[in-house]
C-alpha positions as a Markdown table, in Angstrom:
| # | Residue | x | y | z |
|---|---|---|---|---|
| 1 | Unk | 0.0 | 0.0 | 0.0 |
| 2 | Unk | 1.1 | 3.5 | -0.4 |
| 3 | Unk | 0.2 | 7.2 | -0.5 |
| 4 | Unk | 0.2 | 10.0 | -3.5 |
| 5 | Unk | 0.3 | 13.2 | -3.2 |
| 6 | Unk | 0.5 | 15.4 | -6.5 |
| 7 | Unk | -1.8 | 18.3 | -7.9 |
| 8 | Unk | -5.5 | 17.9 | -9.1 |
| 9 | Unk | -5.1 | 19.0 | -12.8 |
| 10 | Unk | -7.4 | 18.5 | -15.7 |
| 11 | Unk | -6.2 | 16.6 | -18.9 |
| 12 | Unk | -5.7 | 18.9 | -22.5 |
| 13 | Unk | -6.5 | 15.6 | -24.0 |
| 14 | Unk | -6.8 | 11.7 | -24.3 |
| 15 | Unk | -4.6 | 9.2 | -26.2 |
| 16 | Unk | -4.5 | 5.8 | -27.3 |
| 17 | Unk | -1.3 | 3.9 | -26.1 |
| 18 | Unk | 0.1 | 0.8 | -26.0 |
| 19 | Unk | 2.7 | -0.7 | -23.1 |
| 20 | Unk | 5.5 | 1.9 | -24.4 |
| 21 | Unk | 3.3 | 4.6 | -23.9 |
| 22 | Unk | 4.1 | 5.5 | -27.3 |
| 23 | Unk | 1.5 | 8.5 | -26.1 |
| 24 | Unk | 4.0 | 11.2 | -27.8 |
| 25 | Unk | 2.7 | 10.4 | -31.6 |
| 26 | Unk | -1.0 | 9.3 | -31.1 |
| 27 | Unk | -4.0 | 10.9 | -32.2 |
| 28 | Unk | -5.4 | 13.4 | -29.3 |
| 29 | Unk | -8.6 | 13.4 | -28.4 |
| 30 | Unk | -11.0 | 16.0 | -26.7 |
| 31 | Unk | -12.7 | 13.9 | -24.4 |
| 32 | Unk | -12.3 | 10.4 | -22.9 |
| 33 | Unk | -15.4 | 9.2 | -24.1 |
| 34 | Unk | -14.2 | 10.5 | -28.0 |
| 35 | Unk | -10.7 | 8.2 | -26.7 |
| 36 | Unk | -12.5 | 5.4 | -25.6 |
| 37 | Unk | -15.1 | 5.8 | -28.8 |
| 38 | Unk | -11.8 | 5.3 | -31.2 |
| 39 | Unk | -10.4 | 2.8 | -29.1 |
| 40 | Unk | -12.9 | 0.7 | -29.4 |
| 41 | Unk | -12.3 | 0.5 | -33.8 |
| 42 | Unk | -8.8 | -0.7 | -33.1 |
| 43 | Unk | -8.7 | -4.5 | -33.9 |
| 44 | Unk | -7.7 | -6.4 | -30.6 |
| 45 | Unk | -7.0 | -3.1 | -28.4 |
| 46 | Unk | -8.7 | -4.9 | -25.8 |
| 47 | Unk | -7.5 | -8.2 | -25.8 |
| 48 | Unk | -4.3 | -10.1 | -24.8 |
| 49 | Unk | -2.0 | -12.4 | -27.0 |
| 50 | Unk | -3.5 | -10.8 | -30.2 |
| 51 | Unk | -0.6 | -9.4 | -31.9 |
| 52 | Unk | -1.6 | -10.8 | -35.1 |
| 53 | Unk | -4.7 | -8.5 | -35.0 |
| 54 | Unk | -3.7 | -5.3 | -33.4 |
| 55 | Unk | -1.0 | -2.7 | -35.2 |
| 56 | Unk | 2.3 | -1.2 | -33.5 |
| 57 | Unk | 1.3 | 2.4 | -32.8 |
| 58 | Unk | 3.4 | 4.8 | -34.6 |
| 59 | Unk | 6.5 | 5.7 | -31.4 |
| 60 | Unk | 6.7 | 2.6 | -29.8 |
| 61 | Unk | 9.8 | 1.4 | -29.3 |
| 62 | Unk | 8.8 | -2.2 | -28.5 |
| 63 | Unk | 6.8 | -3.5 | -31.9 |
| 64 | Unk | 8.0 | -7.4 | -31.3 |
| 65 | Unk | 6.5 | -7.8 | -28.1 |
| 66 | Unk | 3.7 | -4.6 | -27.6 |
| 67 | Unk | 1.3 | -6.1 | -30.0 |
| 68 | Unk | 0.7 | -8.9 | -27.3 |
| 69 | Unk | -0.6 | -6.7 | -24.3 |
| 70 | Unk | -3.5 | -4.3 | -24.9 |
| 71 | Unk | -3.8 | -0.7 | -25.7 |
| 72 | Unk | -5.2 | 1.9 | -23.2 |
| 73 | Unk | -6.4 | 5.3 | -22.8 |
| 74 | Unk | -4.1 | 7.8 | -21.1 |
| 75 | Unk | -4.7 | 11.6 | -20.2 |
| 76 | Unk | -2.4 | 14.0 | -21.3 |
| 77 | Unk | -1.5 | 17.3 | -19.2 |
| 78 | Unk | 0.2 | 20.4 | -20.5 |
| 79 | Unk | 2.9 | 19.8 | -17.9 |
| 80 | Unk | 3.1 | 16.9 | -15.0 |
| 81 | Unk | 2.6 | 18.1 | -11.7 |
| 82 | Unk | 5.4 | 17.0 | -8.8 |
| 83 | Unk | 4.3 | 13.5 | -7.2 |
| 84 | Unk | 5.1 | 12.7 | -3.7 |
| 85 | Unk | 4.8 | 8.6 | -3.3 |
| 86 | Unk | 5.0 | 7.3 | 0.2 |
| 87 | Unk | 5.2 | 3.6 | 2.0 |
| 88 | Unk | 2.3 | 3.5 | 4.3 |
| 89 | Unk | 4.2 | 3.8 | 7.6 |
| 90 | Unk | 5.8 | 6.6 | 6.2 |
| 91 | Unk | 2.4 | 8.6 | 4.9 |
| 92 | Unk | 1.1 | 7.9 | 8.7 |
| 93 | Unk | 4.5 | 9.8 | 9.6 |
| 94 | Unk | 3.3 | 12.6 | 7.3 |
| 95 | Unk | -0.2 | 13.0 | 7.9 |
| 96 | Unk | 0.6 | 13.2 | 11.4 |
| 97 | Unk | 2.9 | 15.6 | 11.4 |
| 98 | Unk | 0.7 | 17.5 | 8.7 |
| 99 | Unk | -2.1 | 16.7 | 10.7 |
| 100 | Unk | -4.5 | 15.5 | 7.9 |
| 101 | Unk | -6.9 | 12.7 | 9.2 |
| 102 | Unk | -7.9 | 12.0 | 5.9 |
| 103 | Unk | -6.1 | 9.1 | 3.8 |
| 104 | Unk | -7.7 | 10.6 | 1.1 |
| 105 | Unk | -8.5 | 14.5 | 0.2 |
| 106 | Unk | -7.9 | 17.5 | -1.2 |
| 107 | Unk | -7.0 | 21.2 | 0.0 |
| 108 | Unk | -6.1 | 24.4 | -0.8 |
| 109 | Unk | -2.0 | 24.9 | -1.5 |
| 110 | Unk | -1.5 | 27.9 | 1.1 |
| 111 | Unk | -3.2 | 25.5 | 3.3 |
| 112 | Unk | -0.9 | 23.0 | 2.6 |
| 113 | Unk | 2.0 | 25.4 | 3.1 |
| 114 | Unk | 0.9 | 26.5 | 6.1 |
| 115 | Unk | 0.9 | 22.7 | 7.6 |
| 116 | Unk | 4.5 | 22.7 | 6.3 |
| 117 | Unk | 5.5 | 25.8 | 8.5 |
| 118 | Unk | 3.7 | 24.0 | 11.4 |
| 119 | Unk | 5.2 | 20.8 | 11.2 |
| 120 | Unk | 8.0 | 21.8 | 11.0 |
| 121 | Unk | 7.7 | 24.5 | 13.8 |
| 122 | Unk | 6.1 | 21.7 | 16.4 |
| 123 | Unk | 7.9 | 18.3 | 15.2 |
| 124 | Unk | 11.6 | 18.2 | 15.9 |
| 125 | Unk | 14.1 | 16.8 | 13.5 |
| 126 | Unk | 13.4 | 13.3 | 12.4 |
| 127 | Unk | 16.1 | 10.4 | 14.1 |
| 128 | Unk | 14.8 | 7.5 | 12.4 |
| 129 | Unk | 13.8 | 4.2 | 13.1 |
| 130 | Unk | 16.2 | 1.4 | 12.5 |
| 131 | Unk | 15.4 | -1.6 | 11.1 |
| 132 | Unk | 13.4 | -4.7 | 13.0 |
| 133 | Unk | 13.6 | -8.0 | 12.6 |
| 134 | Unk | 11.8 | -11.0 | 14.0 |
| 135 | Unk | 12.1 | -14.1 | 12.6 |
| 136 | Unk | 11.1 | -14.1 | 8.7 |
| 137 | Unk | 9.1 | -10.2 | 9.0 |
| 138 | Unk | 11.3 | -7.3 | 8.5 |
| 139 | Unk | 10.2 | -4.2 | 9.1 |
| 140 | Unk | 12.5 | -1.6 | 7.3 |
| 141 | Unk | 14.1 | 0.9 | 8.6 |
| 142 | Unk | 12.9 | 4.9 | 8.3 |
| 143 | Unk | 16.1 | 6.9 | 7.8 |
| 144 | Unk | 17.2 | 10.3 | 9.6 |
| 145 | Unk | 15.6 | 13.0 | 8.1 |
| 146 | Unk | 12.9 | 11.1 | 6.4 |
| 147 | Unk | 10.1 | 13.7 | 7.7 |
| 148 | Unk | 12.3 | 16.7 | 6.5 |
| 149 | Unk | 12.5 | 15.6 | 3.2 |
| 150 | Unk | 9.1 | 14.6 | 3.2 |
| 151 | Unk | 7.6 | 17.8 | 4.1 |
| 152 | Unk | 10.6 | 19.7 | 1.8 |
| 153 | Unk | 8.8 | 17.6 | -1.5 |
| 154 | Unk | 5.4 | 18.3 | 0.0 |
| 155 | Unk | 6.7 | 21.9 | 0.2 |
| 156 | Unk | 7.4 | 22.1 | -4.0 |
| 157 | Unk | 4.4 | 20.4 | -4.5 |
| 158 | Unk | 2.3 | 22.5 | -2.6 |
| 159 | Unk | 4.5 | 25.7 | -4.5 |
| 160 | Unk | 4.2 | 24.4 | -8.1 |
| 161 | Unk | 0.0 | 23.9 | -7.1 |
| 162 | Unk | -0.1 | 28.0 | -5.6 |
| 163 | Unk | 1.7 | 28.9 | -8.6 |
| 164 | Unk | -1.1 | 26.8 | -11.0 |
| 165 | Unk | -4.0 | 27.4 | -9.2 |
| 166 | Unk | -4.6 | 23.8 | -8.3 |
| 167 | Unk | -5.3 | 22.6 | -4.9 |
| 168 | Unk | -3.1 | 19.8 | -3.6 |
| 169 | Unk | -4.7 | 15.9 | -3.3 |
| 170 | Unk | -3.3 | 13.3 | -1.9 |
| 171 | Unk | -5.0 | 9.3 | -1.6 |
């Protein structure tokens, strides 16, 4: 399991793309539904192990073996936002010291900014947790300064979403 936090943008468009994401050279498309429409006249864009049937979309870089797997329908964005991934343990970390209660949500990016300021105001710096063992389970270790990077890509995200309008989101 894990955590994403990036910014809520809107799609300039839909392609059609195969495992390459040969996305760079397809046909755009206004809406999803006009993506999905089009996808749906490919021969074997939905199905697996038909190579003989579907064609290698113009880009790919893999035509012996794409064929085989089945297309799908991407969004495109005018730029992409920062993304902030996080292991479980580690989110619960960060939403503490953010103090979201949410898994999942969505706020404003001077809100977000403030929480920065605050965490980092009322947490103090970030030791660690070494590594546990017992038995067969390891748990892994957290290293020093994890929370203050953490909140420092946070930080950019929440920046690059205040300069864009966007509010942050995070599930």
């Amino acid at each position: 399991m894990s955590t994403t936090f990036t910014a809520h943008t809107h799609p300039v468009a839909h392609v059609i793309t195969c495992c390459d994401g040969a996305a760079t050279q397809a046909p755009r498309y206004g809406t999803y539904d006009d993506a999905v429409a089009a996808y749906h006249h490919i021969p074997g864009a939905a199905d697996c192990g038909c190579a003989d049937m579907r064609p290698v979309l113009p880009g790919c870089t893999m035509p012996d073996i794409c064929p085989a797997y089945p297309l799908r329908v991407q969004a495109v964005h005018d730029e992409e936002p920062p993304v902030v991934h996080l292991h479980d343990r580690n989110a619960e970390l960060l939403f503490g010291a953010l103090g979201l209660t949410e898994t999942a949500g969505e706020c404003d990016a001077d809100d977000m900014l403030a929480r920065v300021t605050l965490a980092r105001a009322l947490h103090p710096a970030d030791e660690g947790v070494p590594a546990v063992q017992d038995g067969r389970v390891l748990v892994g270790e957290r290293p020093a300064g994890y929370l203050d990077g953490a909140l420092a890509a946070v930080e950019r995200l929440a920046l690059w979403c205040r300069e864009r309008s966007l509010p942050v989101t995070w599930a």
